[in-house]
C-alpha positions in Angstrom: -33.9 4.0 -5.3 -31.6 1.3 -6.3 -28.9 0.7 -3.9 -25.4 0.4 -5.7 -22.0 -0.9 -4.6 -18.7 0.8 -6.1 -15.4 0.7 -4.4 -13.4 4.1 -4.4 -9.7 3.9 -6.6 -6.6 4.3 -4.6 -6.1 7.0 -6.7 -8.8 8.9 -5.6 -8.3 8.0 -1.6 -6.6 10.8 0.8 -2.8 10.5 0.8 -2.4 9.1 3.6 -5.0 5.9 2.9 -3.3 5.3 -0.4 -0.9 2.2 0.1 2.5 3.3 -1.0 2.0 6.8 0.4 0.5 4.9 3.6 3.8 2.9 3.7 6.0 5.9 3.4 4.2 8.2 5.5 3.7 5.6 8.8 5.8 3.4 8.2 4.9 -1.0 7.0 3.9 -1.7 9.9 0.6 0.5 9.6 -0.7 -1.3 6.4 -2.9 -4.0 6.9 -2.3 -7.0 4.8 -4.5 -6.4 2.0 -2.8 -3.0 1.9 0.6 -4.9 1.3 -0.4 -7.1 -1.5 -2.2 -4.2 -3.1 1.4 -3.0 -3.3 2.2 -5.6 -4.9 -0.4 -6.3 -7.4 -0.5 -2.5 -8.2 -3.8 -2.4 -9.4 -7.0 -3.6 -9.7 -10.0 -4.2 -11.8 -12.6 -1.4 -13.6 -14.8 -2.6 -10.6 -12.4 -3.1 -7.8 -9.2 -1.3 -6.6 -6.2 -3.4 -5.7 -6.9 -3.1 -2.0 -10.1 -4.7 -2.8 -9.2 -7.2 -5.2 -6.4 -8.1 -2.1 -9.2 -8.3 0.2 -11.2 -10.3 -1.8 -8.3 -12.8 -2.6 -7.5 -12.9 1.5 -11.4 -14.0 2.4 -10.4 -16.9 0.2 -8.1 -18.4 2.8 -9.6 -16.7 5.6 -7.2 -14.4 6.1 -4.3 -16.4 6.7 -1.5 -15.9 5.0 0.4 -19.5 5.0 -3.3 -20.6 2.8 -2.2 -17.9 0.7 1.6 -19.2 0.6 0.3 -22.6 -0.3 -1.4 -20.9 -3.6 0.0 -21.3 -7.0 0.3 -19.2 -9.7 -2.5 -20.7 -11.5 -4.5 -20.2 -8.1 -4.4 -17.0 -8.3 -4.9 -16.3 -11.6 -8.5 -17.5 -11.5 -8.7 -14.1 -9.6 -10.1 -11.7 -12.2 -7.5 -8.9 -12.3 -5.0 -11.1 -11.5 -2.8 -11.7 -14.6 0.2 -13.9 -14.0 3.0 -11.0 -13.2 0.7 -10.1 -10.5 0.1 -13.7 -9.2 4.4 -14.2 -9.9 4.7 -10.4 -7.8 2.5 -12.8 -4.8 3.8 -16.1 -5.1 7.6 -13.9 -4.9 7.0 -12.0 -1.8 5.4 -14.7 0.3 8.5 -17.2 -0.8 11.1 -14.5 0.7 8.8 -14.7 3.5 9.3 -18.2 3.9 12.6 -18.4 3.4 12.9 -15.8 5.6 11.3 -17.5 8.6 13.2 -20.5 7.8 16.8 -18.8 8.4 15.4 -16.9 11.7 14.0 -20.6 13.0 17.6 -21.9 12.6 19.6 -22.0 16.3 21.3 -19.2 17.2 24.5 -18.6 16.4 27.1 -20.5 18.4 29.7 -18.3 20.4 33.2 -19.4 21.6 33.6 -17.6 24.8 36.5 -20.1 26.2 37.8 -23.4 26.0 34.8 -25.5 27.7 32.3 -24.2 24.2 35.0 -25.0 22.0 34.7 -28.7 24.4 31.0 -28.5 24.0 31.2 -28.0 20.2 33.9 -30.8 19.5 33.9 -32.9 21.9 30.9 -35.7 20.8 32.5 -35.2 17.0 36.1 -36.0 18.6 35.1 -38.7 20.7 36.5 -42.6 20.1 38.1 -41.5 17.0 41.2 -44.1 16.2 42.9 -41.4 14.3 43.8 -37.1 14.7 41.7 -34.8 13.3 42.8 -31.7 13.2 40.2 -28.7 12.7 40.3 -25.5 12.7 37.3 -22.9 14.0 36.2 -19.8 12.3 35.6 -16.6 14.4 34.0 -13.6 13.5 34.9 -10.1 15.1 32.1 -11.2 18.2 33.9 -14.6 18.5 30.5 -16.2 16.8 31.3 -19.5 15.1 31.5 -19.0 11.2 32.6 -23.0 10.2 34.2 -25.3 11.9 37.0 -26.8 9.3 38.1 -30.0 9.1 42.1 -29.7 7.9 43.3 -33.1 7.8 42.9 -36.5 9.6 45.6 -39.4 9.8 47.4 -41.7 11.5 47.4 -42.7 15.5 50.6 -40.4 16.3 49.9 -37.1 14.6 47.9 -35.5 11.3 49.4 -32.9 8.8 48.1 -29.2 9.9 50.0 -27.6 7.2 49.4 -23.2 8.0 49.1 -22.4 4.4 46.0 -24.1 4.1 45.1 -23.2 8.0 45.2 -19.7 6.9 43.7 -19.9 3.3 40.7 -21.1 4.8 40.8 -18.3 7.7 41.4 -15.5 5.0 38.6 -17.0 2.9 35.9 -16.6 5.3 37.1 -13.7 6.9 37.8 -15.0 10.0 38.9 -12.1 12.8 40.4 -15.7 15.0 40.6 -18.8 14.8 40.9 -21.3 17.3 42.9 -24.7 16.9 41.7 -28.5 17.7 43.0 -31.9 17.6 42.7 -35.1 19.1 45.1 -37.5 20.6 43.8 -40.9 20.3 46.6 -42.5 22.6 45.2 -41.2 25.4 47.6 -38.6 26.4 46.6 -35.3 27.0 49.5 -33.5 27.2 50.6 -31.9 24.2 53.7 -32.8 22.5 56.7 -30.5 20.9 55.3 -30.3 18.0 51.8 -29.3 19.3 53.8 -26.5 20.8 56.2 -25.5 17.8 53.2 -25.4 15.5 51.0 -23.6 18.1 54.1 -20.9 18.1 54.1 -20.9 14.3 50.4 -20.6 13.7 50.4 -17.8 16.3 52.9 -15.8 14.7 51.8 -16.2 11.2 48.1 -15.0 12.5 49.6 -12.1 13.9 50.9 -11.1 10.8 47.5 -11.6 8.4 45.8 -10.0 11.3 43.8 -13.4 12.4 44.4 -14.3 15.7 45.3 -17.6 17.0 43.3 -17.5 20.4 43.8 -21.2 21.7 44.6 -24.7 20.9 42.5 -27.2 22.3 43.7 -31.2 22.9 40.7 -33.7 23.1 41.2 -36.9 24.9 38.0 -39.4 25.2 37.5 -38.2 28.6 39.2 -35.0 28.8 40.8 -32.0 27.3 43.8 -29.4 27.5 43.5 -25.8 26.7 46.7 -23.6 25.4 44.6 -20.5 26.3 44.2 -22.1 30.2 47.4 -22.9 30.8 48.9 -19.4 29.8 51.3 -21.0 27.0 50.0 -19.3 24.2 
């Protein structure tokens, strides 16, 4: 007796060993990896089903799936039953992968818990500067940094912070707060009347638009001064 080979259809496999009714019955993380590019793919040959034809395509790389990233289009279409919307369907999923990975292997996002991380965040970017910079930060609702935003820069005894464009930017990025920085390159770490008076107006004007102002922080070279710490916000 001659021994043949043949490979069973999904269509013709239980339910529950059929890939998309596997996925929605056990959820994607009981599908084996041949199981999720059958998915993909859809189907396979007269000979071989698409779990199969996925299998067959894996044992090329030996199983690993960053091989199988590195694979063109044309790669894959020397794969019989492989057409190029199947191999465009592969080349598609693994590149969300990708980028996927890519955003998670980023640093975490940076939260602004008090004045010594807004210190920690500025304070090399502040550092021997001849002239102000004044930025703003960008809070979301958890106080995680959204941008840090550079307003203006100018001369040795003050920069413009002008509130319209404080605020355009805040409103823009839907910032929930917002917290002030400048530097004073003379030295002097106190901050002057008009820090104050446009720390007041900046206040009040977030109040109304909802976006509070929740400090102000003056960098010096070798030190800084916190609205928020000194209770005069």
């Amino acid at each position: 007796m001659k021994d043949y080979q043949y490979s069973i259809k999904i269509s013709a496999l239980a339910e529950e060993d059929r890939p998309r009714e596997k996925l929605l019955l056990k959820g994607k993380s009981a599908l084996s990896d041949a199981e999720l590019i059958a998915i993909l793919i859809g189907s396979g040959t007269r000979s071989f089903s698409a779990v199969d034809l996925s299998k067959h395509i894996l044992s090329s790389v030996n199983n690993d799936l960053g091989e199988l990233a590195k694979m063109s289009i044309s790669d894959l279409k020397k794969f019989k039953g492989i057409g190029e919307a199947k191999a465009i369907s592969i080349v598609s999923a693994l590149e969300l992968g990708r980028r996927r990975k890519q955003i998670s292997d980023q640093p975490k996002k940076i939260k602004i818990n008090g004045s010594k991380d807004v210190f920690n965040l500025m304070g090399r970017e502040l550092m021997d500067e001849k002239v102000e910079h004044f930025y703003v930060l960008l809070l979301n609702r958890s106080n995680h940094l959204i941008k840090k935003q550079l307003i203006s820069s100018g001369g040795t005894n003050g920069t413009v912070a002008d509130p319209k464009i404080i605020f355009k930017y805040a409103l823009d990025s839907l910032a929930c707060s917002i917290v002030l920085v400048h530097n004073h390159p003379s030295g002097n770490l106190r901050p002057s009347e008009q820090d104050r008076v446009l720390t007041g107006k900046l206040k009040h004007v977030g109040e109304n638009l909802e976006v509070q102002v929740i400090d102000h922080v003056i960098f010096t070279d070798v030190a800084y001064f916190s609205f928020a710490d000194e209770g005069i916000l």
